[in-house]
C-alpha positions, -999 to 999 in steps of 0.1 A, spaced: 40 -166 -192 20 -182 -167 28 -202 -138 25 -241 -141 27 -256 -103 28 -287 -84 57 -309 -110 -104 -341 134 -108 -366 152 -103 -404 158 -118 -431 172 -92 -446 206 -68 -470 185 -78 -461 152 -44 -461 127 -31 -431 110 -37 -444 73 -66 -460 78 -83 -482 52 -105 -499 76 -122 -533 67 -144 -516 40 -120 -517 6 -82 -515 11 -81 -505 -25 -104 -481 -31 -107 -457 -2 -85 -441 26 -89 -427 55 -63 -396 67 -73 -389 98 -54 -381 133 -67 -375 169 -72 -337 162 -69 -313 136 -27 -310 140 -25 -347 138 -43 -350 106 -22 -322 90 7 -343 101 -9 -375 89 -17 -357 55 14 -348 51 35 -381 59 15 -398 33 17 -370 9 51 -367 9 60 -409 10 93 -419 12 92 -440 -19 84 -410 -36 101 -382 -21 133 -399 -5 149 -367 2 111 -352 24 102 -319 20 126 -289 15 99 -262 29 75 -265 52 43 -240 57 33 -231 92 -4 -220 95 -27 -217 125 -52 -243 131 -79 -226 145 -81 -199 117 -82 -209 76 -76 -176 58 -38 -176 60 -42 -215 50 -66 -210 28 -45 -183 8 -11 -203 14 -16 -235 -8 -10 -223 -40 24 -216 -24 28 -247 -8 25 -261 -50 48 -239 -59 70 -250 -32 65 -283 -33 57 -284 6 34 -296 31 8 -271 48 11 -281 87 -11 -264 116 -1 -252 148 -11 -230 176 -7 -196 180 13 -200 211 31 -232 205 48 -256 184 28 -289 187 41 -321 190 24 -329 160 37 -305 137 72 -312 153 63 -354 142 63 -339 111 87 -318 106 107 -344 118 96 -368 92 101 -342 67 132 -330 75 131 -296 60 160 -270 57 133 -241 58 96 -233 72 77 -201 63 49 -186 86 17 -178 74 3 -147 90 18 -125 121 21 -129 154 -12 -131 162 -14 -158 146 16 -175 149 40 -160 178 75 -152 180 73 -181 206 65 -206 178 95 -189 150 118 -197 181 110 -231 183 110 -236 146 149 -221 146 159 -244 172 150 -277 148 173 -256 126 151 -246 103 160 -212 80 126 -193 91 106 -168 70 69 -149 76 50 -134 51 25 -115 68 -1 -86 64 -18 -68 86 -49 -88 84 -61 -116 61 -68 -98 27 -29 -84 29 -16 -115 39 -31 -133 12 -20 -105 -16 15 -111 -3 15 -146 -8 7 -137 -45 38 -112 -45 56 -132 -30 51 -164 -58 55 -136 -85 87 -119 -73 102 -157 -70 92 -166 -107 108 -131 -113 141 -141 -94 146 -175 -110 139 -164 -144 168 -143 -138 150 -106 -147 140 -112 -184 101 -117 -169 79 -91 -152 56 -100 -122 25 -87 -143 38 -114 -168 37 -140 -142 0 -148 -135 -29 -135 -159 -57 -145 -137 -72 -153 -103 -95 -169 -78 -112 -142 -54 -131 -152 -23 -143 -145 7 -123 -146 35 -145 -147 60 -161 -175 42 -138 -208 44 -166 -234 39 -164 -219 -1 -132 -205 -2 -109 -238 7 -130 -258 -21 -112 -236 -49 -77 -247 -31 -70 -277 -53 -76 -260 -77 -60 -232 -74 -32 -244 -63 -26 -271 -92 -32 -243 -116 -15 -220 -102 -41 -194 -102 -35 -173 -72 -64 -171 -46 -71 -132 -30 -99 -121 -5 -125 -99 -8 -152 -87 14 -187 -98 13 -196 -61 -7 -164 -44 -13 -131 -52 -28 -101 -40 -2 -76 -17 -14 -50 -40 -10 -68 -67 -30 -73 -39 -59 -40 -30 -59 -24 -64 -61 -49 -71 -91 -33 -39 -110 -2 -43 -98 5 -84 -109 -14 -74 -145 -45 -102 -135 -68 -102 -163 -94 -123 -151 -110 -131 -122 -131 -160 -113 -156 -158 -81 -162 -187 -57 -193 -184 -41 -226 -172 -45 -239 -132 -40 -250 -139 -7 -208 -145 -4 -195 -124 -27 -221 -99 -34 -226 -85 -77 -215 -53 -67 -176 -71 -61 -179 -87 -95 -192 -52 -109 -162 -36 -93 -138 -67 -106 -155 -61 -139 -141 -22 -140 -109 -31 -128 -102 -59 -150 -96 -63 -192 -108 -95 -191 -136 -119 -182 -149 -124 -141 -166 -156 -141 -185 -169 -113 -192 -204 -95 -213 -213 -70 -243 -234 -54 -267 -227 -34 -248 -240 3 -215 -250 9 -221 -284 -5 -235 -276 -39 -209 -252 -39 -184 -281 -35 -201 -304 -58 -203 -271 -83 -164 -263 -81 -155 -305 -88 -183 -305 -119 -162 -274 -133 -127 -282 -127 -128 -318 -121 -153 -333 -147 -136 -367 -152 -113 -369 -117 -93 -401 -112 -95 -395 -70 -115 -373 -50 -108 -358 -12 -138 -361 13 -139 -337 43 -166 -323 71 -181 -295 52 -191 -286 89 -171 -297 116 -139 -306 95 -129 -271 78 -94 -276 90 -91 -310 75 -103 -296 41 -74 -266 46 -51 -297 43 -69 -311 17 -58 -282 -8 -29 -285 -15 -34 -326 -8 -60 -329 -36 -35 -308 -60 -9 -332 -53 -37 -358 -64 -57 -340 -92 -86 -340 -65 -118 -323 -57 -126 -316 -26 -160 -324 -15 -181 -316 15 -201 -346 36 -219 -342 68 -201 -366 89 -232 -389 93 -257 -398 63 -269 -389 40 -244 -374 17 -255 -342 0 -274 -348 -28 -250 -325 -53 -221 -345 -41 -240 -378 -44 -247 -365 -81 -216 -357 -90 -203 -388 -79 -232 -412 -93 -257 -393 -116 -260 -398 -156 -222 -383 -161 -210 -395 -124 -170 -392 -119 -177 -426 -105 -167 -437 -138 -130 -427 -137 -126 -431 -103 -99 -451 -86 -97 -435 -58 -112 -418 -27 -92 -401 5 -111 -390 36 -95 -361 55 -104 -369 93 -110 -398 119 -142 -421 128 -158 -390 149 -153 -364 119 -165 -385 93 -184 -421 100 -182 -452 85 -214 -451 75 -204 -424 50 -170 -441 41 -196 -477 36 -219 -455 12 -190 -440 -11 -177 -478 -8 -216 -488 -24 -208 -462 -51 -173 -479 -61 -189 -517 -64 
């Protein structure tokens, strides 16, 4: 059995959901005054009243300067149901409190340890009454194994003990994790699949990563990225370890590695995510779990012209998704992405 889941910057005076003057229909803006707001934005419209009356059971509590833990985290915010929401290290922001207060969650569970989230920040979590829990390694290929555990030993609990955890997921996503710009493209995926994501390094596989792949019973493994990422001697290694078939995708930068990852997974998508592939990393760690929740790509822009020429492709060449679009969602204000971009994706739409 196999897991099925998921059931910045503005300009002064510029509106949370923003659809601007350019098409009210087609295309919106999430985008906040910084990287906290936006995850708040994100997740107030994600998680809309109309459709979720009762908000958000579970939150997830990530640092915002720092995307592994993020990165790793969405396919258990699917699985949860729940909203991804940076912080800092050393505080609770009023942001993420705007939230959490909108959500009105019973629980929240920290991504990473104290180093990246402080005790300071569990306090103030308890004292909205929230029932806290951490799952934390000691750095960011641990942390991002246990997130896996952590899903399988759930599916485990609820099924009531007839299922294994090496029954639970047969295959995975491994990435870099010192390598967000590729690694957060594979989150929408991932985490509407329900394909765990673990972390490798650039030439080695870490014992921890190697041992949750034997220990979970993954058969396959597919690589995000390119060998200057994830170099062939990790997908020589993955192909000892594993029965089954390591797979690779990649481009040749960040943003023909987006526009790969959306041709793959996403050939015929109904609504796309746009983020910074530069400046607006954290806006595309909300966008995971985001463009799950909307069968989504995400896909990388520079905030100013011209969009990349893969992503332009993919949108508008011979096979362009432009033809099942309905909709686009832009992840960050005026200053992270222009509205000469947001104008050019509009041209696409007419």
């Amino acid at each position: 059995m196999t897991v099925s889941l998921f059931g910045g910057g503005l300009a002064a005076g510029e509106t949370n959901f923003n659809n601007d003057e350019i098409d009210e229909d087609m295309i919106t803006r999430l985008g906040g005054v910084n990287r906290y707001d936006t995850s708040d934005i994100i997740a107030q419209y994600a998680f809309d009243p109309d459709d979720y009356p009762e908000g958000a059971d579970t939150v997830i509590i990530t640092e915002g300067l720092a995307f592994a833990d993020g990165l790793a985290g969405s396919v258990l915010a699917a699985y949860l149901d729940a909203p991804i929401l940076m912080t800092a290290t050393e505080e609770l922001r009023e942001e993420t409190e705007s939230a959490i207060d909108f959500l009105e969650p019973d629980a929240a569970i920290i991504l990473g340890g104290e180093a990246a989230i402080s005790g300071e920040v569990e306090d103030a979590l308890e004292d909205h009454d929230l029932e806290v829990d951490r799952i934390a390694g000691v750095n960011r290929h641990d942390t991002a194994q246990l997130i896996a555990r952590y899903i399988a030993a759930a599916e485990v609990a609820a099924d009531g003990g007839e299922l294994e955890e090496t029954d639970v997921f047969d295959s995975v996503f491994i990435v870099n994790g010192a390598a967000p710009a590729d690694s957060l493209i594979i989150s929408p995926e991932a985490a509407r699949s329900g394909v765990p994501i673990l972390q490798v390094r650039a030439g080695d596989i870490p014992e921890v990563t190697a041992d949750a792949l034997v220990d979970l019973g993954i058969e396959n493994a597919h690589i995000i990225g390119g060998d200057a990422v994830v170099e062939d001697a990790v997908e020589d290694e993955l192909e000892d370890l594993l029965e089954g078939e390591v797979n690779r995708t990649w481009g040749l930068g960040r943003f023909e590695t987006s526009a790969a990852v959306a041709e793959e997974f996403f050939p015929a998508p109904e609504n796309v995510v746009i983020a910074n592939g530069v400046d607006g990393l954290a806006d595309a760690m909300s966008g995971g779990y985001f463009g799950a929740m909307k069968n989504a790509p995400v896909l990388y822009v520079r905030k100013d012209l011209p969009i990349p020429e893969s992503v332009y492709n993919y949108l508008n060449g011979d096979n362009g998704a432009v033809d099942t679009l309905k909709h686009i969602y832009i992840l960050g204000g005026r200053a992270v992405v222009y509205d000469d971009v947001k104008k050019a994706l509009n041209d696409m739409l007419d």
